[in-house]
N, C-alpha and C positions, 0 to 999 in steps of 0.2 A: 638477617633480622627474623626474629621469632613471632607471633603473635600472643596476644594473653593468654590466650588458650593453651598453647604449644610449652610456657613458660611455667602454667599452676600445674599442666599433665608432670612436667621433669621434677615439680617441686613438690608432686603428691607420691609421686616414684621416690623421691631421692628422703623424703622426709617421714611416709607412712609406713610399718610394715605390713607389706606387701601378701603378708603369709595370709591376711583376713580378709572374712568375706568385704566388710566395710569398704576400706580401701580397695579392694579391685573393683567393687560396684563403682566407686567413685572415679575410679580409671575407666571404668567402659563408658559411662556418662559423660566426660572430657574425650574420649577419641569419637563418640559422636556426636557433640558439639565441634570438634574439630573439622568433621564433615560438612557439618550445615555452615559452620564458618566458612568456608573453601566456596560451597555454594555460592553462598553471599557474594561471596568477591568476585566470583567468575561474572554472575549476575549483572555487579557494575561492572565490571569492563564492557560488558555485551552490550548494555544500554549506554554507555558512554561510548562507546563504538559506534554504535547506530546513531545516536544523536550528534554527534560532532566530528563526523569523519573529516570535515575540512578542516580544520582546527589544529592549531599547533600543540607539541605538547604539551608546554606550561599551560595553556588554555582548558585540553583534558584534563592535567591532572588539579585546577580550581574548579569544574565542574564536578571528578572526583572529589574533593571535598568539601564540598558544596552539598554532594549527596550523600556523604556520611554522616553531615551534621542533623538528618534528616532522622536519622535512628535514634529514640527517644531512648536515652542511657540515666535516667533519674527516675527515683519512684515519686510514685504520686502519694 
C-alpha cells in the first residue's frame, strides 16, 4: 500500500520531465513531505502505544482512526 504522497512523487516522476529545474524542485518538496509523513505515523503509533497498551487490536487501530480524523484536511 502506497501513501498519497508516495503515489503524486511516482506520478510527478512518471509524468513531468524530469530534465527541469521545476519538476525536481517539486520532487525534492514530495520526498520531504514524505519524511514528515513517516514522522506523523511513527508519532501515532507511539501515542496509541502509550495510551492503550492493554487494548486489543481492533481497539488500536479505532483509536488509530479516531485520531486521524483529528487532522484538519479541508480549507477554510
Amino acid at each position: 500500500m502506497k501513501t498519497a504522497m508516495q503515489e503524486l512523487l511516482e506520478w510527478v516522476r512518471a509524468t513531468l520531465p524530469m530534465d527541469l529545474d521545476t519538476p525536481q524542485m517539486i520532487e525534492r518538496k514530495i520526498e520531504s513531505m514524505l519524511e514528515k509523513d513517516k514522522d506523523v505515523i511513527e508519532d501515532i503509533i507511539d501515542i496509541i502505544d502509550s495510551e492503550n497498551s492493554g487494548q486489543s487490536a481492533e481497539q488500536r487501530l479505532d483509536s488509530i482512526k479516531e485520531y486521524l480524523l483529528t487532522f484538519n484536511t479541508k480549507e477554510k
